[in-house]
C-alpha positions in Angstrom: -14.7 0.7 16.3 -11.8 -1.5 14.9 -10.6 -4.5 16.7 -6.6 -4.9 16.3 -4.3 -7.5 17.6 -0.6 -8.1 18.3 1.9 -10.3 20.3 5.4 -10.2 20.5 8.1 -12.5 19.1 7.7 -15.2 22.2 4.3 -15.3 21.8 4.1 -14.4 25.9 2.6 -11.0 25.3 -0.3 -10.9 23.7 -2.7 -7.4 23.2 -6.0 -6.2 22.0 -6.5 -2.4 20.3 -10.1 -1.4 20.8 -10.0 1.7 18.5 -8.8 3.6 15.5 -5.2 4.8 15.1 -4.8 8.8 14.2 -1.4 8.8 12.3 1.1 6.4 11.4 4.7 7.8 11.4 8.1 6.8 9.9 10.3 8.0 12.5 14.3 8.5 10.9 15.7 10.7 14.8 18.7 8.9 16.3 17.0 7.6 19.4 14.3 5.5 16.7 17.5 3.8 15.2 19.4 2.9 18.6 16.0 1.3 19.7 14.9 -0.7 16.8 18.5 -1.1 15.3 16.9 -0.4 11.6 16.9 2.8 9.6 13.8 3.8 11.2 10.7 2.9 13.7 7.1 2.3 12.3 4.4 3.5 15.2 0.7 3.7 14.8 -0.8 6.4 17.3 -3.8 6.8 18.5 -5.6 9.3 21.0 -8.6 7.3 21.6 -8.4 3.5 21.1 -8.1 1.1 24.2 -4.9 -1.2 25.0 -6.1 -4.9 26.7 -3.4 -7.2 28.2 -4.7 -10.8 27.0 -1.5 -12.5 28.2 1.7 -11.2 29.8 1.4 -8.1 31.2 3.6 -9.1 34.4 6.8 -9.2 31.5 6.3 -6.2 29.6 8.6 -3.5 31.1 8.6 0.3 29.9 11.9 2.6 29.8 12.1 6.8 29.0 15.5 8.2 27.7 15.8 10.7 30.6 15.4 14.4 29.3 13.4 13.0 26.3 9.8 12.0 25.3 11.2 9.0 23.9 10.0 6.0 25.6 9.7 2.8 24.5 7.7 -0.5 26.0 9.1 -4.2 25.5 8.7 -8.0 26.5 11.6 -8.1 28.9 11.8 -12.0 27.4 12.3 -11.7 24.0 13.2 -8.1 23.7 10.2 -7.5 21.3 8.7 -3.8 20.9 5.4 -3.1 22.2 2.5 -0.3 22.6 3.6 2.1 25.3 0.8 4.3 26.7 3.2 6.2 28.9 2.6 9.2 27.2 -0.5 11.2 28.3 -3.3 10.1 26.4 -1.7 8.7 23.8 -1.3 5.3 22.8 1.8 4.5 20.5 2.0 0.8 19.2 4.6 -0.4 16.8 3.2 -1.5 13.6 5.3 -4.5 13.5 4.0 -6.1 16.5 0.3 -6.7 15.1 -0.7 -9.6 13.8 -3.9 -8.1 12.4 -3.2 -6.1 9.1 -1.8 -2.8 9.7 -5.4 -0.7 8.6 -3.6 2.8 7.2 -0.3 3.7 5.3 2.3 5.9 7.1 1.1 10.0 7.6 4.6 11.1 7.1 8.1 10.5 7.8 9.2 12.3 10.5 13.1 13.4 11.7 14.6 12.9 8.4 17.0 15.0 9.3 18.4 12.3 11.4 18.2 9.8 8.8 21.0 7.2 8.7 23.2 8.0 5.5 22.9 4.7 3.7 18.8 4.7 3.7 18.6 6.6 0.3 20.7 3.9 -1.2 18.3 0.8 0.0 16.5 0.5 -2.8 18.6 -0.3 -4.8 19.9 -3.1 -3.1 18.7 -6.7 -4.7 15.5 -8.1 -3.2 15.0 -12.0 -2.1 11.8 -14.1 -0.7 14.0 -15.6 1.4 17.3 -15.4 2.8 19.8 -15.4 -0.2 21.4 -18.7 -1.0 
């Protein structure tokens, strides 16, 4: 069994992942973009590992898109994106929000359908280290 670890951007929330994670999926659907504001979200899932609250708990807050089984869990201080366990049995954890090395590449990207229009032209754009001078 794999320890992971993960915190959000304040450094309030901080989480242990007692387990393995089952897929790791690109998702491109309309409701990933709205909630990460990116061309995609990045979520590990998993339908055995264990989610422990080391620190925060009492500010992470959880909200559903009614008619949907999008949901999404946050820090309601910084806004950060964090594992949500309220689907059944299933634990869904952003990839960005460890700080241990994410342990698998992505399964698959899913909804590309939905993809925003400008995503096949990203790689062409230039690349810095840093923010460009």
């Amino acid at each position: 069994m794999t320890d992971h670890f993960g915190s959000c951007l304040c450094g309030t929330v901080r989480f242990q992942i007692k387990g393995d994670f089952d897929r790791f999926y690109l998702c491109h659907c309309q409701h990933c973009q709205k909630d990460t504001g990116s061309a995609h979200a990045a979520n590990l899932f998993s339908s055995s590992a264990e989610l422990i609250w080391l620190s925060g708990a009492d500010v992470v807050r959880s909200f559903t898109l009614p008619g949907t089984r999008h949901a999404k869990s946050f820090c309601s201080l910084c806004g950060s994106a964090l594992p949500d366990t309220e689907a059944s049995g299933l634990l869904v954890v952003p990839a960005g929000c460890l700080d241990t090395t994410v342990p698998v590449m992505p399964t698959a990207h899913i909804f590309l359908a939905s993809k925003a229009v400008w995503e096949d032209e990203i790689n062409d754009a230039p690349g810095f280290d840093g923010l460009p001078g």
